[in-house]
N, C-alpha and C positions, 0 to 999 in steps of 0.2 A: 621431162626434166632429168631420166637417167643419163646416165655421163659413164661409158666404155672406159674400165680402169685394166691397166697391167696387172695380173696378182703379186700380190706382196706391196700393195704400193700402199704410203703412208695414208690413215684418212686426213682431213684438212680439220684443224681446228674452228671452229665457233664463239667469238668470242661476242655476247651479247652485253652491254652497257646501256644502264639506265642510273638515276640520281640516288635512290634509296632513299627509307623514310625509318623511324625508331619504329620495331616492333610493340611495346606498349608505353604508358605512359610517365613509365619513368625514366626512360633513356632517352625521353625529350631535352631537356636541358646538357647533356650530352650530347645530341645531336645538334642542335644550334649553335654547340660550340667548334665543333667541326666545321658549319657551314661558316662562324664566322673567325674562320682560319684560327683556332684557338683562343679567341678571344671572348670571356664568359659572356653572356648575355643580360644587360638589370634586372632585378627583380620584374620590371614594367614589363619590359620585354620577353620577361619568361610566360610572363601570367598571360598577356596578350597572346602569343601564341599558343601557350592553354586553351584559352579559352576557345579559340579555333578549332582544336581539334577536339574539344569537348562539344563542339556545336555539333559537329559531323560526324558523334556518335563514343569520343571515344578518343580515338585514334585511327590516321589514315590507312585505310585498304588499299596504299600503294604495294607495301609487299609482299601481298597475298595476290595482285590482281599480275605483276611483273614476274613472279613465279608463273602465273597460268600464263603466261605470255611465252615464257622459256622454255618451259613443258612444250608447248602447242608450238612453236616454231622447232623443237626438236624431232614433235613427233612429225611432223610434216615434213621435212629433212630428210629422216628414216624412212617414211612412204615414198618419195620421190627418190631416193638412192641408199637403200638401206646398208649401213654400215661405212657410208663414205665419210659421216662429218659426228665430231663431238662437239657439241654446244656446253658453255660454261657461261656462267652470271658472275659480273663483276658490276661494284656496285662504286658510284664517286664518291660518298660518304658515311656508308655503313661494311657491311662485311658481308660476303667476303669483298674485298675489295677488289679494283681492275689489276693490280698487280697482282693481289692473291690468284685470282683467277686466271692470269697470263701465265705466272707460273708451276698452277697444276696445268695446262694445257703444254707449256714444254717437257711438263712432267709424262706426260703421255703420250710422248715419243712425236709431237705434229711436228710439221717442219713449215708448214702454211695454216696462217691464219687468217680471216676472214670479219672484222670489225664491224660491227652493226652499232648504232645506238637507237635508241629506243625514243627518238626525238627527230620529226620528219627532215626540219630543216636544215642546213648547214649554217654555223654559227663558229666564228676563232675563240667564243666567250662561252658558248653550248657544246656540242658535238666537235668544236674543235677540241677542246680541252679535252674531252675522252680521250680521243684519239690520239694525242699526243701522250698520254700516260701510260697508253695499249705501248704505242710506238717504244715508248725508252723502257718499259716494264719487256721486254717480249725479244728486246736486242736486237743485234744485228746476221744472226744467225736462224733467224725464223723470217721466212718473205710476210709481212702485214701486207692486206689488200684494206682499207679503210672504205667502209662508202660514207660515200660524204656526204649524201643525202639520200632520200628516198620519197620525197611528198610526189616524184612525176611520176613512181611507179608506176606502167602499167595496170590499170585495174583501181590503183585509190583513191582517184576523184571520182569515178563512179559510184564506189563503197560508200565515202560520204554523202555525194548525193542525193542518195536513198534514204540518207538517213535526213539528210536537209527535208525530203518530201515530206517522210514520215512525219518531223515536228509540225512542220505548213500545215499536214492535217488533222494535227491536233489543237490549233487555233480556233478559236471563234467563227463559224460563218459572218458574223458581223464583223469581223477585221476586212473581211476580200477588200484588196485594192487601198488598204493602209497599213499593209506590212511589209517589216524590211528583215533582212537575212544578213546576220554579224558574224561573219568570220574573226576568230581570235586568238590572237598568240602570246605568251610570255613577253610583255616589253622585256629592253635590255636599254642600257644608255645609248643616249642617243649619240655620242661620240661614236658609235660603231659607224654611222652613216658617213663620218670624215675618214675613218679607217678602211675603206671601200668594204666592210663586209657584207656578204651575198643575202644576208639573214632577212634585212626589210622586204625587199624586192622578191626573195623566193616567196614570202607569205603572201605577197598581193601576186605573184604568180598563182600560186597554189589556190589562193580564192577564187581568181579568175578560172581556173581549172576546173574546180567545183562549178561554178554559177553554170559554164558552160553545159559539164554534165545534167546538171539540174534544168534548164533553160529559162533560169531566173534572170531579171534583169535588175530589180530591185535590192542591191544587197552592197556593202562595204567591208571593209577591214577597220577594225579594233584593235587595242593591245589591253591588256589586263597584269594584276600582280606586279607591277611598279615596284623596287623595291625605294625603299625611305631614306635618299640620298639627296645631298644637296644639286648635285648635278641635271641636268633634265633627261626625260628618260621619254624613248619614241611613245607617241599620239597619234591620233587621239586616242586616250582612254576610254573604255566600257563606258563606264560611270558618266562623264561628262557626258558620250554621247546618248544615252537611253534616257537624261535627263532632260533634254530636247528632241526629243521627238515629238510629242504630244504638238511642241510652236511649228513644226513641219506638216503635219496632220495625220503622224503614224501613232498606231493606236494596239500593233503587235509585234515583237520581235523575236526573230530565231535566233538563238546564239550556238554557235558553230567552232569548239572550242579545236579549231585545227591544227594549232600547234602541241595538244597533247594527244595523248593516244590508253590512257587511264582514269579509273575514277582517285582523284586524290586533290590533296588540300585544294589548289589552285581551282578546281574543276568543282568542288563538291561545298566550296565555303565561300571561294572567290565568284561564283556565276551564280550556281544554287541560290544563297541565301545573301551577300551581300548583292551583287544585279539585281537578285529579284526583289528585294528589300526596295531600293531605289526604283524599279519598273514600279512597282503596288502603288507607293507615294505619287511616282508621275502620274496614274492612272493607267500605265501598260501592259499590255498584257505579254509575258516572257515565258518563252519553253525551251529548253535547251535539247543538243543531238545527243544521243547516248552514246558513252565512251564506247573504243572499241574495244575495250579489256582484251580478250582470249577470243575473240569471235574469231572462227576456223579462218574466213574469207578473207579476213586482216590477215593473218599470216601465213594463205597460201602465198598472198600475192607477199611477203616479207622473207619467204622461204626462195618464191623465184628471185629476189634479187640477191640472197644469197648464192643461188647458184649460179647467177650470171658472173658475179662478181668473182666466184672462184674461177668458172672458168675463163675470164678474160684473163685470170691470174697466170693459168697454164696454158696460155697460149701466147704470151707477151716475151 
């Protein structure tokens, strides 16, 4: 992965982007109001999201697990070409934020940046949005290389898959031959599919990807965390489908939460405890893959497409 530089030549910026989450539990209601564009949250709505993250301890281990994430992608950077790239964390709804972050990175002299988000798929409503705020925070006077996606990485349908096996053998010997494997993502409205975006289709790609690794045959795509909109939002749902499985004759399920890559709300309240809630009542039995928080392998192979990405930069 080293890359022959001229001396004196500028390093390349790093600009890493993930959603942010309120460090404790009083900048909850703060943060919700962020997320919904300033607009305060009811009482209802506060308490219910309370409750949430009082389920799962507290308050979510997103921004302690997105640090180790930053770290571990910087230190891997540094081993594979040390002193070429600064990495900086820019957050879409907490601090520092992606413009804060853009602009200490002009601040320190880069003149190329290199955009990662912290989110496999490409999305104009996900990972698009990032990137478009890197883009106009960062100007026209710094080359942005954006990646747009990363789930075909080299190396991360394998990573998962291993972990798909690991859950398979932590099932019941009495499931053999009535369990199924649920790949799952963050719905989004389902208006994106008339907007041609890439989002659905990468996720049943990326499934397919895993199964293949895996050499499972038995397994689908889910979507989870709906939010509570009148509009209809992509299906099927978790939920509806683990509640019929039992009329099928599947009696165990993997859940494969592939459009995240942290332990946090969606992963640790959304799968954890309401799926499994609903699995218990059907009579199913439910395990899920472990997030890939900071694990080295994750972001060696997160480190190489950084550095593909710069250098197809310098060579364009």
């Amino acid at each position: 992965m080293s890359t022959d530089r001229q001396p004196g030549t500028k390093p390349i910026g790093v600009l890493v982007m993930a959603h942010g989450t309120p460090s404790r539990p009083d900048d909850v209601e703060a943060f919700y109001t962020r997320i919904r564009r300033g607009s305060p949250p009811s009482p209802e709505q506060l308490a219910e999201l309370t409750g949430r993250y009082e389920a799962i301890g507290g308050i979510s281990p997103l921004a302690e697990r997105t640090a180790g994430q930053v770290d571990g992608l910087a230190a891997a950077l540094e081993a594979a070409d040390p002193g070429r790239f600064i990495v900086r964390y820019g957050a879409k709804y907490t601090e520092p934020t992606i413009e804060q972050s853009a602009a200490a990175l002009i601040a320190d002299g880069v003149r190329t940046v290199v955009g990662v988000v912290l989110t496999p798929h490409r999305s104009t409503m996900g990972s698009g949005e990032y990137l478009r705020r890197a883009t106009e925070a960062l100007g026209d006077d710094v080359e942005f290389l954006p990646v747009e996606q990363w789930y075909d990485a080299p190396g991360f349908a394998a990573l998962l898959a291993g972990r798909v096996h690991a859950a398979l053998d932590r099932l019941p010997p009495s499931t053999e031959g009535a369990r199924l494997v649920l790949f799952t993502a963050h719905s989004l409205p389902e208006r994106v599919r008339t907007n041609g975006d890439p989002y659905p289709d990468q996720m049943v790609h990326s499934a397919e990807l895993i199964a293949a690794e895996a050499g499972i045959d038995n397994w689908r795509v889910a979507w989870q965390s709906a939010g509570r909109t009148p509009e209809p939002w992509i299906g099927p749902d978790i939920l509806e489908v683990i509640k019929a499985l039992p009329d099928e004759g599947i009696g165990a399920v993997v859940v494969c939460p592939v459009g995240f890559v942290s332990d946090h709300l969606e992963v640790l309240f959304d799968v954890d405890i309401e799926a499994k809630a609903v699995a218990d009542t059907a009579g199913v039995t439910l395990v899920r893959t472990p997030s890939l928080n900071a694990d080295p392998e994750f972001l060696d192979i997160l480190a190489k497409v950084v550095v593909a990405t710069a250098g197809a930069g310098a060579t364009s």
